[in-house]
C-alpha positions in Angstrom: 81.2 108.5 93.9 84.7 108.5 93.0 86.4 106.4 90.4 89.6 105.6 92.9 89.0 105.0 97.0 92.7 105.1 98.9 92.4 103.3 101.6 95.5 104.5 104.0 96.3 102.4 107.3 98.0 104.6 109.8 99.2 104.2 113.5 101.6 106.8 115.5 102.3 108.1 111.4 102.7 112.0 112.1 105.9 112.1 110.8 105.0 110.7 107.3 100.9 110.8 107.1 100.6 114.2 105.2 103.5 113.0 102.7 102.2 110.2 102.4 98.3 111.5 101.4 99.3 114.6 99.4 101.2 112.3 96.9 97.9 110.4 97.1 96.0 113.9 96.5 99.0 114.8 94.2 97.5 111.9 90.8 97.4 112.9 87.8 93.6 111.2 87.8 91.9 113.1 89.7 88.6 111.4 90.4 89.8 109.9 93.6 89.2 110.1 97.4 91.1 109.1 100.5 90.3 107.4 103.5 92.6 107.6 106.3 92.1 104.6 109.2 93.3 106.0 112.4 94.3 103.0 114.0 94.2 104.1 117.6 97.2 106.5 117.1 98.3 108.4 120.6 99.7 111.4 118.4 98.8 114.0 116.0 98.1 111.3 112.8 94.7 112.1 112.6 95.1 115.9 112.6 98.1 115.7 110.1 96.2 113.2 107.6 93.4 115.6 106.8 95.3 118.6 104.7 92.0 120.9 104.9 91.0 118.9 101.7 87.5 117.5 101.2 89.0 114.5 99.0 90.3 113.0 102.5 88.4 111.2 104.2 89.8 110.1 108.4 88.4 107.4 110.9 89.4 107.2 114.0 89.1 103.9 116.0 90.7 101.7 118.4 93.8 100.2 117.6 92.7 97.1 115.7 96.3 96.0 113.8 96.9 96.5 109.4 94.3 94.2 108.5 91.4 94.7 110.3 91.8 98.6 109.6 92.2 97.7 105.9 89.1 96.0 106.3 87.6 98.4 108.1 88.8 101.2 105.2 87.1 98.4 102.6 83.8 98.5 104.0 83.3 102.3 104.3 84.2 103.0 100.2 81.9 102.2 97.4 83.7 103.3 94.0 85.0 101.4 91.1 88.5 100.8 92.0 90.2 100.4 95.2 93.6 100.9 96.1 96.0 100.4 99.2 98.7 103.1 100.3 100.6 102.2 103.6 101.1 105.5 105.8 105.0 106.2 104.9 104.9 105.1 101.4 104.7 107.5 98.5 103.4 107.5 95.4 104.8 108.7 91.8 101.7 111.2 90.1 101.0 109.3 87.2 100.7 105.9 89.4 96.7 105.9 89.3 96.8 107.1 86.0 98.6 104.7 84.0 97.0 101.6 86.6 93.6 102.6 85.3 94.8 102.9 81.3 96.0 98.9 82.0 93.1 97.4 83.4 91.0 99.5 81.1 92.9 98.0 77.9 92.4 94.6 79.8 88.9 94.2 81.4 89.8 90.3 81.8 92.2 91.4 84.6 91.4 93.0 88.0 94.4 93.3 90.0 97.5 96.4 88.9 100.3 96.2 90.5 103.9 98.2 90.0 107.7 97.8 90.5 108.5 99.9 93.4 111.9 101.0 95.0 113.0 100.5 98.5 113.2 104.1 100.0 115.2 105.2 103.4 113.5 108.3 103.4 116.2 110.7 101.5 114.6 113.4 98.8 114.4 112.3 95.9 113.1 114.7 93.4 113.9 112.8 90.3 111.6 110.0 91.1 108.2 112.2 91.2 109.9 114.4 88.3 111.1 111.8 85.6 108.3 110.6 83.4 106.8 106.9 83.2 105.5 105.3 79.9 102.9 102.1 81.7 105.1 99.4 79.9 103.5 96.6 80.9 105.6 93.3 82.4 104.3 90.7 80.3 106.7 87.8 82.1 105.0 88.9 85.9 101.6 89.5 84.4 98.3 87.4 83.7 97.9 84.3 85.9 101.2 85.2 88.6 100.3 82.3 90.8 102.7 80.3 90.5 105.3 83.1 90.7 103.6 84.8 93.8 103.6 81.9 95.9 107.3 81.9 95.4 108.0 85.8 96.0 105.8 88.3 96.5 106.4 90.7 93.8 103.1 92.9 94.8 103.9 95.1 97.3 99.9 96.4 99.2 101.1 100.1 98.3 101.3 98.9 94.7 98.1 97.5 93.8 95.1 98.9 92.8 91.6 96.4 91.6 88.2 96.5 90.6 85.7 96.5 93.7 83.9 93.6 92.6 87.0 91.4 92.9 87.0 92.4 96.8 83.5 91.6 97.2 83.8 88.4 95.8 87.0 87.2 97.5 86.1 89.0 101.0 88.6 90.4 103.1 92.3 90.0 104.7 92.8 87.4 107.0 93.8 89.6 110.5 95.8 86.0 112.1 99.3 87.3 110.8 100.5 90.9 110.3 103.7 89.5 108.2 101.9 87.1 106.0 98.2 88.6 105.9 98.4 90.9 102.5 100.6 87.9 101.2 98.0 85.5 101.7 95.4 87.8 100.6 97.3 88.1 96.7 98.1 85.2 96.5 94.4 84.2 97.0 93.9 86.8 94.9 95.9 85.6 91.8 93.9 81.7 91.9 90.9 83.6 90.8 91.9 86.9 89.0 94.5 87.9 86.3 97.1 90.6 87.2 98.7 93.1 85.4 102.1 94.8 86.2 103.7 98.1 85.5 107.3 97.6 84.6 108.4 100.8 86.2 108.9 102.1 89.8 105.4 104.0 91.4 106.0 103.6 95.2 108.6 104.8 96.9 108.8 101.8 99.7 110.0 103.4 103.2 112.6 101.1 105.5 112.8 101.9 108.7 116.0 101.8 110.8 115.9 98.6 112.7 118.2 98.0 115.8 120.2 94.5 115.5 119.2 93.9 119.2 115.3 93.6 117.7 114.2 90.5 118.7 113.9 87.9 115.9 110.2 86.1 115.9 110.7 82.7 116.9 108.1 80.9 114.3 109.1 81.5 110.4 105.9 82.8 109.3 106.5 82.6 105.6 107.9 79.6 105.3 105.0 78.5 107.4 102.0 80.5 105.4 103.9 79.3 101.8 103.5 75.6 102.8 99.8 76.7 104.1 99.2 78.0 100.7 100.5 75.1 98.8 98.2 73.1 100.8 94.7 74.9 100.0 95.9 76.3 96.2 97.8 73.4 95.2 100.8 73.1 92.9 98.6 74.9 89.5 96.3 77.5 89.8 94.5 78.0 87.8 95.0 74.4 86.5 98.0 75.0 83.4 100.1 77.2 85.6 102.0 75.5 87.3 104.4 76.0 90.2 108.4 75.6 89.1 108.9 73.1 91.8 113.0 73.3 91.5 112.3 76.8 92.3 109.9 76.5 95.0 112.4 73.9 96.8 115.0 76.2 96.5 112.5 79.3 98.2 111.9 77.2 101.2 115.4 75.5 101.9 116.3 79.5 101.6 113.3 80.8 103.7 114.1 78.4 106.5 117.8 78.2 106.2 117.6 82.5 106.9 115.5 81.6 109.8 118.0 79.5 111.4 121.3 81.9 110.6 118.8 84.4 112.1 118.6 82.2 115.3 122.0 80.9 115.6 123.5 84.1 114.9 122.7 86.3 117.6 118.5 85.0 118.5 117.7 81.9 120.3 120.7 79.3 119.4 118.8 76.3 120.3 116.3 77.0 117.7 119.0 77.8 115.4 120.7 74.6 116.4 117.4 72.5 115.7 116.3 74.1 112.5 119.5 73.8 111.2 119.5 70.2 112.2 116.0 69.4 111.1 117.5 70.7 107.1 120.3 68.6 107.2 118.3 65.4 108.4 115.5 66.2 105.5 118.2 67.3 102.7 118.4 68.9 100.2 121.3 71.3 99.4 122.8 70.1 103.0 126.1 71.2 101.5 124.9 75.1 101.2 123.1 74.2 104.8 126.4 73.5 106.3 128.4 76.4 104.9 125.3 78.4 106.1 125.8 77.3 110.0 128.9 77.5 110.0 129.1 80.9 109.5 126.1 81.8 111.3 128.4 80.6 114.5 131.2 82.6 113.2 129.2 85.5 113.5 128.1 85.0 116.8 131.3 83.5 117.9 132.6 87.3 116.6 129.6 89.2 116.6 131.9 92.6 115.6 134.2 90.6 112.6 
């Protein structure tokens, strides 16, 4: 059984799958496997995830969506550790390495996560060559709670945690493909201490995204945050409170983008009534009205 199961999410990833596991394969700890979820893919994923290396391990099924094929990957590993690595993300070598040193040093907490960097794809040889020392985060470490529910600091490609913790808490929630992992740490971190790594592991891949994409008319977020208030409460574990200045000033933000979003170049009646639904319930309606007006600015003069 080995000591580190990577459970790897992919769909239509041929491009970016056998990056993506070799830096996997590529961990300075070795005692590792990893288990590629085909999620329906109609090209080569499956055939490019393999690498002719017996540490990789692919399923092929229908296409299910991110969470249920995280699931899916959950319930067909049995080793000590888990981890999650999305199918264009990479990892630095010593990532598993210096994750297992942490929790090792702290068997009170289960969860590992890192600092990451927001990649567009361009090489970058000096992130996999430079070296990394583990220094720990102390201000984003322990109970997180309280700061999770305000940003989500833990990106899925990030984290690694004990096994036990997953069969105690079960899995993701498969409702909402923006908020499910979200939900999932922040459930997480009610129940479990965290640990974070100060330094960059994952190299986060953004995709190019056309400014005609259609913007999703309900503001998920801002929807599962208030959800999570409402189950978890404003201290969780009781003594760690949320900063409730700073949580007021997440959602006015939160919904406030939405309705630029919208009145910018999505649906402008939407806009229109979000906007009009923050000024009626305050506060910061001064920052709300600078915010509309130049969200019709820039659809008044889309090219300015």
């Amino acid at each position: 059984m080995p000591r580190v199961n990577i459970v790897v999410p992919a769909y239509n990833a041929e491009a970016f799958i056998a990056d993506t596991v070799r830096s996997a394969l590529n961990q300075t700890a070795g005692d590792l496997q990893v288990t590629v979820i085909d999620d329906g893919s109609r090209d080569a994923t499956a055939a490019n995830a393999a690498l002719d290396d017996p540490r990789v391990r692919v399923i092929s099924q229908e296409n299910r969506g991110m969470s249920r094929s995280r699931n899916r990957g959950m319930t067909e590993v049995d080793s000590e550790f888990v981890a999650l690595l999305d199918a264009d993300d990479l990892w630095h070598p010593e990532k598993l390495r210096l994750q297992l040193e942490a929790l090792q040093a702290r068997p009170d907490h289960d969860f590992c996560y890192t600092a990451f960097q927001v990649w567009h794809g361009e090489p970058r040889p000096d992130f996999f060559s430079s070296t990394r020392s583990g220094r720990i985060d102390e201000a984003l470490s322990g109970w997180i709670y309280p700061r999770l529910i305000l940003d989500n600091h833990a990106l899925p490609s990030s984290v690694v945690w004990r096994r036990s913790a997953w069969d105690r808490m079960g899995g993701f929630l498969t409702n909402d493909q923006q908020t499910d992992d979200w939900e999932y740490l922040v459930r997480a971190s009610t129940q479990h201490r965290f640990v974070r790594l100060a330094e960059p592991f994952v190299l986060y891949r953004q995709h190019a995204v056309s400014l005609s994409r259609r913007i999703p008319r309900v503001n998920s977020t801002e929807l599962m945050r208030a959800e999570l208030i409402r189950r978890f409460g404003m201290s969780a574990p009781p003594g760690h409170d949320i900063d409730r200045e700073a949580l007021q000033n997440f959602q006015h933000r939160g919904w406030c983008n939405f309705a630029d979003a919208h009145c910018a170049r999505g649906d402008l009646g939407l806009g229109l009534k979000t906007f009009a639904q923050l000024l009626i319930r305050g506060p910061y309606r001064t920052r709300t009205l600078n915010k509309f007006g130049k969200s019709l600015f820039r659809r008044l003069v889309p090219n300015h």
